[in-house]
N, C-alpha and C positions, 0 to 999 in steps of 0.2 A: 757613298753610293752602295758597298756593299754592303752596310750596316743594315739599311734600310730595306734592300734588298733580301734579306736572310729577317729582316723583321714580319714582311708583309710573307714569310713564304711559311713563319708560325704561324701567322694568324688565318693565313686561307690554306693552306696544307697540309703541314704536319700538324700533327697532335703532339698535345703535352703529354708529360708523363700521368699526369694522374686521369688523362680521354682514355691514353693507349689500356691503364687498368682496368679503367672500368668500362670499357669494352670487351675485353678478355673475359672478367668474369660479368657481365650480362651475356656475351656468346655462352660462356658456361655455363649458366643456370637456363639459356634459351635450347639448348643437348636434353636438357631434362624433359623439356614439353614433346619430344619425340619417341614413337612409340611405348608410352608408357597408357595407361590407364588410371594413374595417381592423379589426376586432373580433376578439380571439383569448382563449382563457384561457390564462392566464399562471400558473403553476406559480415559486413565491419560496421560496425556502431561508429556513429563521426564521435571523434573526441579532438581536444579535451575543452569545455566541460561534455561529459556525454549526453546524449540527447537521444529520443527514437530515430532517427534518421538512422540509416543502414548505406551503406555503398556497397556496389556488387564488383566482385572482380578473379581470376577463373587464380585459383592456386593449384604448388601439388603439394602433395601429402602424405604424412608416413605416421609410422607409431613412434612412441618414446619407447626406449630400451634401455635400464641402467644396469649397469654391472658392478656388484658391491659384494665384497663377501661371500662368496662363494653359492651368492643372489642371483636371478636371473629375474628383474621384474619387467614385463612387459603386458604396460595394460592396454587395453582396445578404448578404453574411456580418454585415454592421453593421445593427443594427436600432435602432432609436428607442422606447424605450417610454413611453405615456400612460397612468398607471390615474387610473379615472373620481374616486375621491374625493379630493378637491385636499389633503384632510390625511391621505394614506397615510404611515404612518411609514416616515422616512427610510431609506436604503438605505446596503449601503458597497460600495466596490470591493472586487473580487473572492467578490461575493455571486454564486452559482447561478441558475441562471433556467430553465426546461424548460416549450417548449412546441413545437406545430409553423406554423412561421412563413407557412402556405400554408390551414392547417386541416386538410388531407386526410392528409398524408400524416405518419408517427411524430415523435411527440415529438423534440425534441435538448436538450443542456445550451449552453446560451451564459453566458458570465461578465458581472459589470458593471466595466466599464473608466472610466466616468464618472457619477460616481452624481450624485441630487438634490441640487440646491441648496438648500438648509435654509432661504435668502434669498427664495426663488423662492415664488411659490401655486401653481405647477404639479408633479403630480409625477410626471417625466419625469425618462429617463435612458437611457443608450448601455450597451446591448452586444454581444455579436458573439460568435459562435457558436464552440462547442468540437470542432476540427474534426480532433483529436486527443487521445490520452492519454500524460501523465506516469508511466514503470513505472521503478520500480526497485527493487531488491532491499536493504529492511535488512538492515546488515552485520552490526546486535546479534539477531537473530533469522532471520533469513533469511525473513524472509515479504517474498512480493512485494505492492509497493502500487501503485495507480494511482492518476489524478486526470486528470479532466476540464481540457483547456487546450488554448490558440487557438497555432498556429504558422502565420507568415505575415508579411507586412511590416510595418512600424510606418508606421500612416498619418497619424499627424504630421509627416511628412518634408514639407516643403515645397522644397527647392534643386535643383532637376534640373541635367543637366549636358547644354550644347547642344554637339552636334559637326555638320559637313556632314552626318552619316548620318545625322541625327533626335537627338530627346531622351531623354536616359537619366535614369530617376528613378533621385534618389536617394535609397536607402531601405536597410535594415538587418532583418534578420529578426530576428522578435523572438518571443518566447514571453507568453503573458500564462496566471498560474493562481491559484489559492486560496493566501492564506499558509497553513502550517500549521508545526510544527515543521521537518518535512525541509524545505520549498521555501526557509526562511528561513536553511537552512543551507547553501545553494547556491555553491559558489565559483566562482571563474576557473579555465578550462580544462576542470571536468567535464563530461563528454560525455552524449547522452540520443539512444535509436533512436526513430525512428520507421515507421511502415508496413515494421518487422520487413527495413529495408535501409539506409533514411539515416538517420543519425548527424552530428548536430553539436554544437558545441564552444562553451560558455557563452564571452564575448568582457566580457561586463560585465554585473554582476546592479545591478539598484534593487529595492532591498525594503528601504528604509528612511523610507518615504514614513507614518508614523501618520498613524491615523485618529482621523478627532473621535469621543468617547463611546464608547471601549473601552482607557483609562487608559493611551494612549500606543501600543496595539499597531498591529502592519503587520496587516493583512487581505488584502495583493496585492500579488504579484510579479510584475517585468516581468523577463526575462532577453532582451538580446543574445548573438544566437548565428551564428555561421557553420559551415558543412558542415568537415565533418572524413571524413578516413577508415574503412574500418572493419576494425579488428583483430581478430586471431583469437581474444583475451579476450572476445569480444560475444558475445552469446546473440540471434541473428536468432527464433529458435523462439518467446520468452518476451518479445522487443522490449525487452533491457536490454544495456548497457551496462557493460563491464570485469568479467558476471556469473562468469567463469568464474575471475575473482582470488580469488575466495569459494567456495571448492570445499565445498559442504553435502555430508554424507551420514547415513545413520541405520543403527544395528542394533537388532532386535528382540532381548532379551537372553533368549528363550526358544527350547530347540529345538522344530524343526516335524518333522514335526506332532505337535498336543497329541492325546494319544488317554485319555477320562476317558469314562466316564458321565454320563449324565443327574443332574443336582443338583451336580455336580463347579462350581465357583467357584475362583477367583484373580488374582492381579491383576499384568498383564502390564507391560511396562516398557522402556525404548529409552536407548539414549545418543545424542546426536548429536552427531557431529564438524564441523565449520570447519576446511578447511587439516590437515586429520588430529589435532585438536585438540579433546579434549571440551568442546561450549559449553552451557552452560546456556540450552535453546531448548524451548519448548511444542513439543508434539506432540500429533496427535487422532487417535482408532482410530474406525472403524467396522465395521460385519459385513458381509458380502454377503448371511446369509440373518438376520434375525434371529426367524427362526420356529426356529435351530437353537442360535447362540448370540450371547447380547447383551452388550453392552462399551457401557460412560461412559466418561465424558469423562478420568477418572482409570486410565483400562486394565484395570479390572475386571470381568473376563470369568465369564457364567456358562453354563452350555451347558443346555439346556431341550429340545431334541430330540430324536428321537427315535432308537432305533439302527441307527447304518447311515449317519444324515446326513451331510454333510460343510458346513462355512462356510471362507468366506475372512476372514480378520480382519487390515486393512490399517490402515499408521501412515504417517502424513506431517507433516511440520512444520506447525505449524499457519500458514496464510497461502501457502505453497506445495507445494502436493499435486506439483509436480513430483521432490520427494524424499519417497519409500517406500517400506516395504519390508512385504512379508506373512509371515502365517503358517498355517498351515493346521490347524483343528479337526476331528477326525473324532469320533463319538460311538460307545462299543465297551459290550459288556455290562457288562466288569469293567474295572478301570484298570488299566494297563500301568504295572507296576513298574520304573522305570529311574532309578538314582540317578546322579549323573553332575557332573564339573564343569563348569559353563560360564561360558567367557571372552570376555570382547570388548573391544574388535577383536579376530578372531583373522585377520584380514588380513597380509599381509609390510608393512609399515611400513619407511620412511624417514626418519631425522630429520638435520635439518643443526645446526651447531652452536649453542645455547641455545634449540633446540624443545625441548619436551618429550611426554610420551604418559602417559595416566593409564590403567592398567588395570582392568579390573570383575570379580572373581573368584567362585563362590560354588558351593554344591553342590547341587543343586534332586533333589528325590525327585515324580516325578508332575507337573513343571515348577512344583514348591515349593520355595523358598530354603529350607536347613534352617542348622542353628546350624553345622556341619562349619569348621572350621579352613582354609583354605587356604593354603599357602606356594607363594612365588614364589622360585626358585633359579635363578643365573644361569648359564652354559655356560664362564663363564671374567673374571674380576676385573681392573681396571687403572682409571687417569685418564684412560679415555676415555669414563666415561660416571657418573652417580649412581643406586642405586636403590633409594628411600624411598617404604615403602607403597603399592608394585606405579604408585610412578611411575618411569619413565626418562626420564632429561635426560642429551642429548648436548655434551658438555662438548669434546670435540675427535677429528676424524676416523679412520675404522679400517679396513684392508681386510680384518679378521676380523668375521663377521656375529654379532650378539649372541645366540642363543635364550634364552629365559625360560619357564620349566617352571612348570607350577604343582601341584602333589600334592594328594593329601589320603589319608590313611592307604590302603589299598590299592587306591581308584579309580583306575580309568586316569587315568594324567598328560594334563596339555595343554600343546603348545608352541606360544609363536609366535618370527617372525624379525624383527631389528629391525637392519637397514642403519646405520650411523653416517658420517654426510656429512659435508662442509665448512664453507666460507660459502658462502650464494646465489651 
């Protein structure tokens, strides 16, 4: 009877020892939220895996201060964060963070560079504002991407070096950003712009630091980097780096302008080249009016206005609108009959030895692809070139230029010119 008695008098009464603790320190850290002005809401990327989702919730905050060597570094970029309930789930490096660290003035993104100790009741952690962006241009798509990351020095550095002229810290600029697939594929030597002038040069990547409870993966990269020059491969305009080794372009494979009626429907279409090479890349159309003619996401154009209107109907890779190309919809009472071949590229091309060029042929009536046959005939035959199903591969150099015709029963032919080059 007294067993039971002293049983039920833990379970509805007293606390255990480990209630009574962490009560003491959540009273403790709940002393801090009173008369202070360190109070800010704090904006958290859900993790892990991280996603845009954000959760809001009011923290306090202070600066980071290390004392090294007769150091006093205290930066305003480094922040300290406190949220109020002492079991906030745990955090990782290179989690997101967005808030404005004064109150007044706009939000920023700062990274977490040292997260919670899992060991610890308090949950607090360092991070330090994103005082830059990561751009570069995939090579497999050409879309340009950014990311939020901190460039500046690594303030781990503790060894200065004393000369008669004062002390030189020693320190190493360093990059800190979000893992994701590109940053983890980061090597030695690649180069990254920033403020659209400097340019520097990875010296050593760490991104092989796992994290606990996401089944061994990295969450955060730190790259050493020093300045580097800047080449005429760089793209200043776009803040990337070697963009112009990646020559993107597109053709709209419809002639302009489309002149149809109202209820007129089809479905428009583009190649895009890489290096003068068709890649397999998204593209996305919009209209300039779509009170005149509207287009999805699949290039299917229908015209709905009225006659006389005109729209613009523009295509860009999807991820960088800096390559595209338009066309122009006019709306007429009756449809303009014009059957016609159209080719693309019909550009002069150059190819060095083992490029190749895939051509697109076809015969559109109304800017409709109809069944028509098309042949491709070449200006003159030898071992300096192959050409299978209106592709051409340059097999070894020529100072005879190649043309390539394409017919189709008594429509006007189309040529283009095709250069045959070396090696690079």
């Amino acid at each position: 009877m007294a067993m039971q008695f002293y049983n039920n008098y833990l379970m509805n009464i007293a606390q255990t020892p480990k209630e009574s603790y962490d009560q003491t320190i959540q009273e403790t850290i709940n002393s801090q939220w009173d008369n202070t002005d360190r109070i800010r809401n704090v904006k958290e990327q859900t993790a892990y895996p991280f996603t845009n989702v954000y959760n809001e919730y009011e923290a306090w905050m202070g600066t980071v201060s290390d004392n090294s060597i007769s150091v006093n570094k205290n930066i305003a970029d480094f922040v300290q964060i406190l949220f109020k309930d002492c079991n906030h789930t745990a955090n990782y490096k290179g989690q997101y963070y967005k808030f404005s660290v004064d109150g007044v003035h706009n939000e920023e993104t700062y990274i977490c560079y040292d997260k919670m100790n899992e060991l610890s009741q308090l949950s607090n952690f360092k991070v330090v504002r994103c005082n830059n962006v990561l751009t570069w241009i995939d090579k497999t798509n050409g879309k340009i991407n950014t990311l939020p990351c901190y460039l500046g020095t690594d303030i781990s550095s503790t060894n200065n070096q004393y000369t008669k002229d004062g002390t030189i810290p020693n320190t190493r600029m360093t990059i800190f950003v979000q893992a994701n697939d590109y940053t983890l594929s980061i090597v030695k030597n690649q180069r990254f712009m920033f403020q659209h002038r400097s340019v520097f040069k990875v010296e050593e990547v760490d991104n092989y630091m796992q994290e606990q409870f996401t089944n061994g993966n990295v969450t955060y990269v730190k790259l050493y980097v020093a300045w580097t020059a800047l080449l005429p491969t760089d793209d200043t305009v776009n803040n990337i780096c070697d963009y112009y080794n990646y020559q993107y372009d597109l053709m709209i494979n419809q002639n302009s302008p489309i002149e149809q009626a109202t209820g007129f429907s089809t479905q428009l279409t583009a190649t895009v080249y890489l290096n003068n090479h068709i890649t397999d890349t998204a593209v996305k159309w919009s209209s300039s009016d779509i009170t005149v003619a509207t287009i999805d996401d699949n290039g299917n154009l229908s015209l709905i206005g009225s006659v006389g209107k005109s729209a613009v109907i523009t295509c860009t890779i999807d991820g960088n609108e800096n390559i595209y190309r338009t066309i122009i919809v006019n709306i007429t009472n009756t449809p303009v009959g014009n059957k016609k071949i159209v080719v693309s590229p019909l550009q002069d091309i150059t190819l060095l030895i083992g490029q190749s060029q895939v051509y697109s042929a076809g015969v559109y009536l109304n800017n409709v692809l109809q069944s028509d046959v098309v042949i491709c005939t070449p200006n003159w035959t030898g071992n300096n070139y192959t050409l299978v199903n209106n592709t051409v591969t340059c097999k070894a150099q020529s100072s005879q230029t190649l043309i390539l015709t394409f017919s189709s029963g008594t429509l006007d032919s189309v040529s283009v010119n095709v250069k045959l080059g070396g090696i690079l």
